[in-house]
C-alpha positions as CSV (number, residue, x, y, z in Angstrom):
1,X,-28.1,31.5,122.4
2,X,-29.3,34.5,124.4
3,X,-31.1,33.8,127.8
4,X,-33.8,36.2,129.0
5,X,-34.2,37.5,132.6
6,X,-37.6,38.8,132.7
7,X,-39.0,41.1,135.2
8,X,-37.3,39.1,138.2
9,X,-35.8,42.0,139.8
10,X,-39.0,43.3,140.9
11,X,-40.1,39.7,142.7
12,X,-40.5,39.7,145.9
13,X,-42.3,37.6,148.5
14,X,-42.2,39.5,151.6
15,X,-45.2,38.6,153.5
16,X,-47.7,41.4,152.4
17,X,-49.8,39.7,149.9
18,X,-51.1,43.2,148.1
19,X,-47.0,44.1,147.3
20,X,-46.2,40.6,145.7
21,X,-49.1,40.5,143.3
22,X,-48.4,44.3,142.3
23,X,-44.8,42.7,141.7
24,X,-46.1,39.8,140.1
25,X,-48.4,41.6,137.7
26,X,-44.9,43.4,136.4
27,X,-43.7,40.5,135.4
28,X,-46.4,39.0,133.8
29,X,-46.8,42.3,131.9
30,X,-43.0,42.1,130.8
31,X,-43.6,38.7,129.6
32,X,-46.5,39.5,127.9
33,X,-44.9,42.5,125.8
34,X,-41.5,40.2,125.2
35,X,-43.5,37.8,123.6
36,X,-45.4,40.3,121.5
37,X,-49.1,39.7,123.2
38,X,-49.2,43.7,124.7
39,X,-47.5,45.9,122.4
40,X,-44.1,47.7,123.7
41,X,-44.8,50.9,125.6
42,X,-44.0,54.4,123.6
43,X,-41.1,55.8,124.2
44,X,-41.5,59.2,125.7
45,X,-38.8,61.7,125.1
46,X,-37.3,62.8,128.2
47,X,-35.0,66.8,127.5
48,X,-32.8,67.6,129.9
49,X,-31.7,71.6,129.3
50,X,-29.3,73.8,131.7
51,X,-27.5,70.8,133.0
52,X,-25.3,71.6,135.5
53,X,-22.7,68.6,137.1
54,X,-21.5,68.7,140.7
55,X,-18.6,66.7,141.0
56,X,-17.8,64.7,144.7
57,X,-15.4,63.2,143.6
58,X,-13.9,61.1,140.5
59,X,-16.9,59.8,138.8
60,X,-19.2,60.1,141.2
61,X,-21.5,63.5,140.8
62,X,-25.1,64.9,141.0
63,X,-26.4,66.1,137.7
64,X,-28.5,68.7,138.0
65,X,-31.1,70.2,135.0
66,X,-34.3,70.9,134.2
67,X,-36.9,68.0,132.8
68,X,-39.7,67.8,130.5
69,X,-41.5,64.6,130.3
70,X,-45.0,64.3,128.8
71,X,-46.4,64.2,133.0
72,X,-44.9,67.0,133.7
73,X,-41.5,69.4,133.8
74,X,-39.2,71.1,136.3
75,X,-36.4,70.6,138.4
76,X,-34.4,67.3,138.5
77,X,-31.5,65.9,139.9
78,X,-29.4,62.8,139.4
79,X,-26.8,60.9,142.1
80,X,-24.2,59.4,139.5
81,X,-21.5,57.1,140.3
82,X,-19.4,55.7,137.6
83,X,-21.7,56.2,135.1
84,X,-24.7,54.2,137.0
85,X,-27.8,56.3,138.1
86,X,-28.2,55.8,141.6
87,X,-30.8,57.9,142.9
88,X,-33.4,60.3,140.6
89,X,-35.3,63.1,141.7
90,X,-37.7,64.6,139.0
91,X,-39.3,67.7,141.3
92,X,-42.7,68.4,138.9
93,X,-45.4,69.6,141.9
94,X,-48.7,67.9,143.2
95,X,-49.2,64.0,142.1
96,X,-46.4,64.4,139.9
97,X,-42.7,64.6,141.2
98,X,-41.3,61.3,142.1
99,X,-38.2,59.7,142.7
100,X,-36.5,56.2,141.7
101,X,-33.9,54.1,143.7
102,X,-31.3,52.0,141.6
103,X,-32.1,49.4,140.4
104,X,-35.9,49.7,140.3
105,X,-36.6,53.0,137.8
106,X,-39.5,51.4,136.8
107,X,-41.0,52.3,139.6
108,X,-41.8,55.2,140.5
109,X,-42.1,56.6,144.6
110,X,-44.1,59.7,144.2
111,X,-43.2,62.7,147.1
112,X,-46.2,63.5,149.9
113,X,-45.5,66.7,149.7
114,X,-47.2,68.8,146.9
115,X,-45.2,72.2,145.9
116,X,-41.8,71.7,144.3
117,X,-40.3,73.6,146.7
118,X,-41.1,71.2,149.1
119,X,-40.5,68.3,146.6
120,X,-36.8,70.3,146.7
121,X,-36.2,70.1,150.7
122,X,-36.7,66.6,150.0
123,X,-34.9,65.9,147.7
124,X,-32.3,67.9,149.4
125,X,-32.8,65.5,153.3
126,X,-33.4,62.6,151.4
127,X,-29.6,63.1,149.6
128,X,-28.0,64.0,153.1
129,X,-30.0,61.5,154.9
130,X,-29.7,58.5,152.8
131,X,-27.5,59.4,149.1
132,X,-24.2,57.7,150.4
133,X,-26.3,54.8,152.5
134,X,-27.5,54.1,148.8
135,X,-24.0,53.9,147.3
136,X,-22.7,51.2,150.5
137,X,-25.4,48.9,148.8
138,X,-24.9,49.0,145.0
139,X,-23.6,45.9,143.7
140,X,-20.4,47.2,142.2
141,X,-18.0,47.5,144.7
142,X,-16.1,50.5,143.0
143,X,-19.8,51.9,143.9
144,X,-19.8,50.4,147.9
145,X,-16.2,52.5,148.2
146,X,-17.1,55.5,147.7
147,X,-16.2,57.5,151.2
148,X,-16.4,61.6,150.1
149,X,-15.5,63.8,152.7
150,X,-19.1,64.6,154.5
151,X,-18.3,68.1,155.0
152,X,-17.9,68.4,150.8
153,X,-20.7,66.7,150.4
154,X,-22.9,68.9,152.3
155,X,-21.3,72.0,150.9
156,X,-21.8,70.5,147.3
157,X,-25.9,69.7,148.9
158,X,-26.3,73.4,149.2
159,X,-25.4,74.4,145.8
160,X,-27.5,71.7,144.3
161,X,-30.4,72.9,146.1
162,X,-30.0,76.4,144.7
163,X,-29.6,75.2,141.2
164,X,-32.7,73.3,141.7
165,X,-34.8,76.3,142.9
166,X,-32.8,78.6,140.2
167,X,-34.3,75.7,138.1
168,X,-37.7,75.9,139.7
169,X,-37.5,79.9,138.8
170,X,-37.9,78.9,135.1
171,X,-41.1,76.9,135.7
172,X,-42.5,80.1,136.8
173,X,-41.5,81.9,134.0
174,X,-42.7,79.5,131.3
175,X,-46.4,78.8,134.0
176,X,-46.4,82.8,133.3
177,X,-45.7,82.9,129.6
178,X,-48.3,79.5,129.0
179,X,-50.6,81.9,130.9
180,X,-50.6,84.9,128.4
């Protein structure tokens, strides 16, 4: 017999009333599609082209490429660590670029700022500021012991950020060619 765990992840009371229901409609949602009342969403095809991988350290890496998802395409970037996604950056401009924090990538925190390139710095500060604070509270504790050598990781930062621009380059190029 197989036991179901629906939607409790995203549960929370924490004392603002307008959070809890937002988390609360998830789960009735999941429920509702599990037991076949809403129908299953569609699945959207998600390409990833030019990846390139940045390695830290063993098994833990950014994965760099650029994304097309029906909302939107450009740069993206992916903090890995033994095979579990632990923070995604999709960089696709105004009201569209977002980011996910493990476990939640169902939901969906989209950037202020409006140009890639500033979805980029972002991306960039929020991945010096606060990539290795994510990995210290993963679950797995091969995760919480990852210590890289800052200096690496800030060196291996920079080159992630010009793939992403490099990346961002082609989103001109194709923007130009849609044009014509």
């Amino acid at each position: 017999m197989q036991t179901y765990l629906i939607g409790i992840d995203y549960f929370k009371l924490s004392g603002n009333f307008g959070e809890t229901i937002f988390f609360m409609k998830k789960i009735i949602i999941q429920l509702l599609r599990f037991i076949g009342f809403i129908p299953q969403p569609k699945k959207t095809t998600v390409t990833h082209e030019d990846e390139v991988i940045f390695k830290i350290q063993d098994d833990v890496f950014f994965q760099v490429y650029w994304k097309s998802l029906p909302i939107g395409k450009g740069p993206a970037v992916i903090l890995k660590a033994f095979g579990q996604e632990i923070l995604k950056f999709d960089c696709f401009g105004k009201e569209k670029g977002h980011y996910h924090i493990a476990p939640n990538y169902d939901f969906r925190i989209y950037f202020v700022e409006e140009t890639i390139e500033e979805q980029i710095q972002r991306t960039i500060l929020e991945l010096k500021i606060n990539g290795l604070r994510y990995l210290k509270i993963q679950k797995d504790p091969k995760i919480k012991a990852i210590n890289p050598n800052l200096n690496d990781f800030n060196a291996i930062l920079k080159q992630v950020e010009s793939t992403l621009l490099q990346h961002h380059e082609k989103l001109q190029i194709v923007k130009k060619a849609e044009v014509k």
